[in-house]
GUGU-294137 format. One record per residue: residue number from 1; residue in one letter; x, y, z of N, C-alpha, C, O in turn. Coordinates in Angstrom, 3 decimals. Example, Ala and Ser with C-alpha at 12.3 -4.5 7.8 and 13.67 -1.06 7.14 Angstrom:
! GUGU-294137
TIKE   n res     n.c1     n.c2     n.c3    ca.c1    ca.c2    ca.c3     c.c1     c.c2     c.c3     o.c1     o.c2     o.c3
TIKE   1   A   13.190   -5.690    7.800   12.300   -4.500    7.800   13.200   -3.300    7.800   14.236   -3.319    8.465
TIKE   2   S   12.850   -2.250    7.080   13.670   -1.060    7.140   12.900    0.030    7.870   13.409    1.138    8.039
END
This chain:
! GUGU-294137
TIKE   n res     n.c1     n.c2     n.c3    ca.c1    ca.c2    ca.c3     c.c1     c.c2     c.c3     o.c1     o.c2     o.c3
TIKE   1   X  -48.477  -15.049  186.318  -48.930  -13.900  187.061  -47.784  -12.879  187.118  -46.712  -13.079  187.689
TIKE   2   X  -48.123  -11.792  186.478  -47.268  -10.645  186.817  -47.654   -9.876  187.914  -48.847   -9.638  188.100
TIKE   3   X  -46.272   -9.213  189.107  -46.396   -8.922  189.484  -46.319   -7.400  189.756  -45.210   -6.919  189.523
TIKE   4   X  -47.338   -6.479  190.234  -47.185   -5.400  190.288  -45.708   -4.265  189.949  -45.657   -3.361  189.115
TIKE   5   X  -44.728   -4.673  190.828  -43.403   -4.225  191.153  -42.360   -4.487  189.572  -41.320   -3.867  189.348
TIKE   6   X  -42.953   -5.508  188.672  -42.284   -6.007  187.593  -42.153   -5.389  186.695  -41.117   -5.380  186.029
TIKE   7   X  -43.431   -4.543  186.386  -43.807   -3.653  185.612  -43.828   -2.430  186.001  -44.294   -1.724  185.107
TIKE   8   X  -43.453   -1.669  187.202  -43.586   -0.476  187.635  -42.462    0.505  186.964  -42.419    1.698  187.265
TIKE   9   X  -41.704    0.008  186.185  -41.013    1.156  185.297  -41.322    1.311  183.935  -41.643    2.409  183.481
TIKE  10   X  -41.241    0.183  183.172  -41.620    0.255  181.688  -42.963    0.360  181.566  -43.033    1.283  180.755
TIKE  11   X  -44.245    0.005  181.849  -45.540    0.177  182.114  -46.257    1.626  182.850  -47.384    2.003  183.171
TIKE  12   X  -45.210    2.019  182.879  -46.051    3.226  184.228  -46.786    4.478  183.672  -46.023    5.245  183.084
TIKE  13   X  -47.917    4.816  183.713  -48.324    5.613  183.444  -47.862    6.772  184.026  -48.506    7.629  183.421
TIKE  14   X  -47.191    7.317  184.777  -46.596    8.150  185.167  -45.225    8.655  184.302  -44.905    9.832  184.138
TIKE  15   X  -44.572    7.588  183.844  -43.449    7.766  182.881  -43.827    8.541  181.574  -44.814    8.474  180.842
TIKE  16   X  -42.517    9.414  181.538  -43.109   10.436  180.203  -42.640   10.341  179.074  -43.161   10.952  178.141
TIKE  17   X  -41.301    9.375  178.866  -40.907    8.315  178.293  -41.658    7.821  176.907  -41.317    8.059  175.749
TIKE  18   X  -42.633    7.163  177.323  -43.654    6.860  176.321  -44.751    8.169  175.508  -45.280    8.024  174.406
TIKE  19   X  -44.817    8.811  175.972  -45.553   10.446  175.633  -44.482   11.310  174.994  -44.814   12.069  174.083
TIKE  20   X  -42.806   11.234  175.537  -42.065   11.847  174.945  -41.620   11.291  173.325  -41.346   11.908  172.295
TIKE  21   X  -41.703    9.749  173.675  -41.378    8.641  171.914  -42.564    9.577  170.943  -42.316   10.339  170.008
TIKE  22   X  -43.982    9.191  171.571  -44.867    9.442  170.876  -45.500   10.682  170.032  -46.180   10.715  169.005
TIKE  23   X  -44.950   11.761  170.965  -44.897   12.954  170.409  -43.461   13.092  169.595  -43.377   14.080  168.867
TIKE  24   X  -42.695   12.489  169.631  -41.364   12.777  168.911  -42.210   12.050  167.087  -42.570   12.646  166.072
TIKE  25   X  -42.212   10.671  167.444  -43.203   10.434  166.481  -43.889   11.002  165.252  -43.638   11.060  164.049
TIKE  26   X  -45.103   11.497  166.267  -45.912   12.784  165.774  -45.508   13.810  164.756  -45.947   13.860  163.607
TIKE  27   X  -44.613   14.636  165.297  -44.185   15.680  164.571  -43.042   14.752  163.416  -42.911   15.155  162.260
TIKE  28   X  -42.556   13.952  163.742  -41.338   13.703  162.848  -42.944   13.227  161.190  -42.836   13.926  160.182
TIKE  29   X  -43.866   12.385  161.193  -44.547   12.151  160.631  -45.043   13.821  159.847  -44.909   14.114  158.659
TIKE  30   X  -45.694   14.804  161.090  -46.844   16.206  160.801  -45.283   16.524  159.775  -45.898   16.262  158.740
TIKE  31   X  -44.320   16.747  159.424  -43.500   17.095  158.568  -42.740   16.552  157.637  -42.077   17.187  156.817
TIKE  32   X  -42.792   15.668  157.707  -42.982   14.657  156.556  -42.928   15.282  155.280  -41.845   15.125  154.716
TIKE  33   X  -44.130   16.220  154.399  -44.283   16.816  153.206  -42.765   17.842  153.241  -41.896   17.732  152.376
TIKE  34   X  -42.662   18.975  154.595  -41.690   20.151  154.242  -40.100   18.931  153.979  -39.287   18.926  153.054
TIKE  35   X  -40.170   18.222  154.964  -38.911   17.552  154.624  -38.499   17.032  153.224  -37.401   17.087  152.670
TIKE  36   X  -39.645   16.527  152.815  -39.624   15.999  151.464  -39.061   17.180  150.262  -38.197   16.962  149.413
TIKE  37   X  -39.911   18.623  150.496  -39.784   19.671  149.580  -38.142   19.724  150.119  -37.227   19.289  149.419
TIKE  38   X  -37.964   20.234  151.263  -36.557   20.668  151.108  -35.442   20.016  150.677  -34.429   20.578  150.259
TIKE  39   X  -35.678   18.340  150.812  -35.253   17.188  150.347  -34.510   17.611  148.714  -33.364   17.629  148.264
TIKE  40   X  -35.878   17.915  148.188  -35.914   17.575  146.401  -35.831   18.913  146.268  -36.238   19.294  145.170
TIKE  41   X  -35.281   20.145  147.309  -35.328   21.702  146.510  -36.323   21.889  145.909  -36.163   22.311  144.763
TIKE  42   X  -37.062   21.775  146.157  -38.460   22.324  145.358  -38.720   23.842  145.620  -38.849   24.474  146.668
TIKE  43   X  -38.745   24.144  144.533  -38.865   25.953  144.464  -40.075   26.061  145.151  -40.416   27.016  144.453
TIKE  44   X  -41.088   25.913  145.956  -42.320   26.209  146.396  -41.770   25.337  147.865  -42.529   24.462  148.284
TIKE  45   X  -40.876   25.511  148.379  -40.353   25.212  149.024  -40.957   25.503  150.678  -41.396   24.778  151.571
TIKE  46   X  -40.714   26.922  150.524  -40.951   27.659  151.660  -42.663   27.813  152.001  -43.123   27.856  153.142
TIKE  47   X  -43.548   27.890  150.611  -44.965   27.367  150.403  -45.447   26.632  151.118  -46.350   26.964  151.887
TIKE  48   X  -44.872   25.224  151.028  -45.434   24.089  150.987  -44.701   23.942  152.741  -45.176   22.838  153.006
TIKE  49   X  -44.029   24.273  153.806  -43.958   24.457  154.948  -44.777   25.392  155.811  -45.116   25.356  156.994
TIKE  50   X  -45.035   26.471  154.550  -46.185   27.462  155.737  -47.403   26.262  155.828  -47.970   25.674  156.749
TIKE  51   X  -47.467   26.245  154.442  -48.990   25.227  154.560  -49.195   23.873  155.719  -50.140   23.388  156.342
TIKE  52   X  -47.977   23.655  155.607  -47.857   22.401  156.312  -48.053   22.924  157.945  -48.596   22.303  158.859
TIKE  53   X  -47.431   24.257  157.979  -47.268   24.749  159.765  -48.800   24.768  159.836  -49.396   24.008  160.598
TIKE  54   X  -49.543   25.789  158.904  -50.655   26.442  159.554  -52.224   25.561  159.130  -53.271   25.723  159.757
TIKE  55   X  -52.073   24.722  158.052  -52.954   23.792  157.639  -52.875   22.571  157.854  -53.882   21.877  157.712
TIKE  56   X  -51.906   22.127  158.169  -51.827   20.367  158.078  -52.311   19.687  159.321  -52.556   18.481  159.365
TIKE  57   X  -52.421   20.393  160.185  -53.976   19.781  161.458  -54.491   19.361  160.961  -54.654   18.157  161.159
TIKE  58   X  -55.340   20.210  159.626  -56.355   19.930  159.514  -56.916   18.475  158.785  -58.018   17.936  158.888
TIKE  59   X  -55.939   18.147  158.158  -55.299   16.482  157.980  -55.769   16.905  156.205  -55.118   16.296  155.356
TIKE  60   X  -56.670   17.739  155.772  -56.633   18.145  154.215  -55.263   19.033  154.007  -54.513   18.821  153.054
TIKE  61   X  -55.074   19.797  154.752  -53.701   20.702  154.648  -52.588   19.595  154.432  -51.934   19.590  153.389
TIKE  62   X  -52.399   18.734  155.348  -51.377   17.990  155.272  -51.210   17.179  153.876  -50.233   17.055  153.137
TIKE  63   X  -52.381   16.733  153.805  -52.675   16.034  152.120  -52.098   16.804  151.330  -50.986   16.383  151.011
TIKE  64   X  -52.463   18.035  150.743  -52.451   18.856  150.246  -50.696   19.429  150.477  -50.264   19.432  149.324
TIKE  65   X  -49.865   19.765  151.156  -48.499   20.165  151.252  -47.649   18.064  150.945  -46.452   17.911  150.704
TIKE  66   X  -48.476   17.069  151.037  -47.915   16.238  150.785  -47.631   15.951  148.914  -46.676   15.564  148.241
TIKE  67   X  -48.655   16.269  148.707  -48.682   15.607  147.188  -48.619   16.933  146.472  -49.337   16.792  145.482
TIKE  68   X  -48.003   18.421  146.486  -47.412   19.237  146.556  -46.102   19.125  146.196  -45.601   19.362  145.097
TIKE  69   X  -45.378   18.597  147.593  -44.121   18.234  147.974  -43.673   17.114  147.009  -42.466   17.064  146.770
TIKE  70   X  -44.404   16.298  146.482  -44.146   15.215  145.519  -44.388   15.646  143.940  -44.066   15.063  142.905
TIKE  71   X  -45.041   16.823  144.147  -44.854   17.239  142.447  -43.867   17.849  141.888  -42.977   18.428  142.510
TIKE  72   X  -43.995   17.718  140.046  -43.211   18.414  139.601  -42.494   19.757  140.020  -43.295   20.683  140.152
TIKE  73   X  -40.812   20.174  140.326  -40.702   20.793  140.577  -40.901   22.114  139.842  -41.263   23.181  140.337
TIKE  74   X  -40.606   21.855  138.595  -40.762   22.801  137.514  -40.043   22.894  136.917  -39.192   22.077  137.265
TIKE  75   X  -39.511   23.782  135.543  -38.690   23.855  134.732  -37.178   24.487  135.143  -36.046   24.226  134.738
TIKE  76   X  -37.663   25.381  136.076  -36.606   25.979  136.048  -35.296   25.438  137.173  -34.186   25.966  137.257
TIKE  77   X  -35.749   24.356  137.904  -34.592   23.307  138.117  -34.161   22.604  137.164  -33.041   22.093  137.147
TIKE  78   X  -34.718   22.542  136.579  -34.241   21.362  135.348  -33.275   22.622  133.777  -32.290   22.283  133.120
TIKE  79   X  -33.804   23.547  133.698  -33.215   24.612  133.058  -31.638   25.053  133.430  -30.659   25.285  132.721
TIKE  80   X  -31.906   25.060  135.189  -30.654   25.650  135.860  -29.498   24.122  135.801  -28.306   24.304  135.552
TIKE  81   X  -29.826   23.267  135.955  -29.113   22.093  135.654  -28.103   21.843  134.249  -26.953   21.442  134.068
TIKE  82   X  -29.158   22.292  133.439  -28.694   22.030  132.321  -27.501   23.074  131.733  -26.495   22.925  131.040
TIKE  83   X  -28.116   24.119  132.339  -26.850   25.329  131.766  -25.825   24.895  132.640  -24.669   25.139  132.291
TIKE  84   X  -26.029   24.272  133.755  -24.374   24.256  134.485  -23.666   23.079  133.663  -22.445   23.200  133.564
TIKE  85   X  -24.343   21.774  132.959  -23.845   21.017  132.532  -23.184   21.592  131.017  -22.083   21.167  130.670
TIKE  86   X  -23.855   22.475  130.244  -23.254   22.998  129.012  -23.400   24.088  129.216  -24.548   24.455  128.965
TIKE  87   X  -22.623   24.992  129.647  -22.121   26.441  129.394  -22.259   26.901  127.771  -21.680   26.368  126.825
TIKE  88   X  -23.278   28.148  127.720  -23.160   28.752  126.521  -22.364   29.743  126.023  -22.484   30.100  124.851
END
């Protein structure tokens, strides 16, 4: 038998504690995709964060700035790489 008083701090619905984890949570997950782009420099960078701010509620937006964020960046990272490695 637990008693009332045992649980009145870690259990409490009044504590904001658990609402503050959970929303920390939340958002660390809802950004997830921009982190990723800025992660890997992805030239569509700044793109793929509006989308994520103003669409990714909608849980297709979020899809959508996720597998985005995981695509090819394009040539011209891979172009700019290469000239720094051999100077013409």
């Amino acid at each position: 038998m637990m008693h009332e008083w045992s649980r009145s701090w870690y259990w409490s619905d009044s504590s904001p504690a658990l609402a503050f984890f959970l929303t920390l949570a939340f958002w660390g997950v809802y950004f997830i995709p921009s982190v990723i782009a800025f992660w890997r420099n992805h030239r569509s960078k700044a793109a793929i964060l509006a989308l994520n701010i103003l669409l990714g509620w909608t849980g297709l937006g979020w899809i959508g700035a996720f597998v985005w964020s995981l695509a090819y960046t394009g040539p011209d990272r891979i172009n700019k790489a290469f000239a720094h490695e051999n100077p013409a």
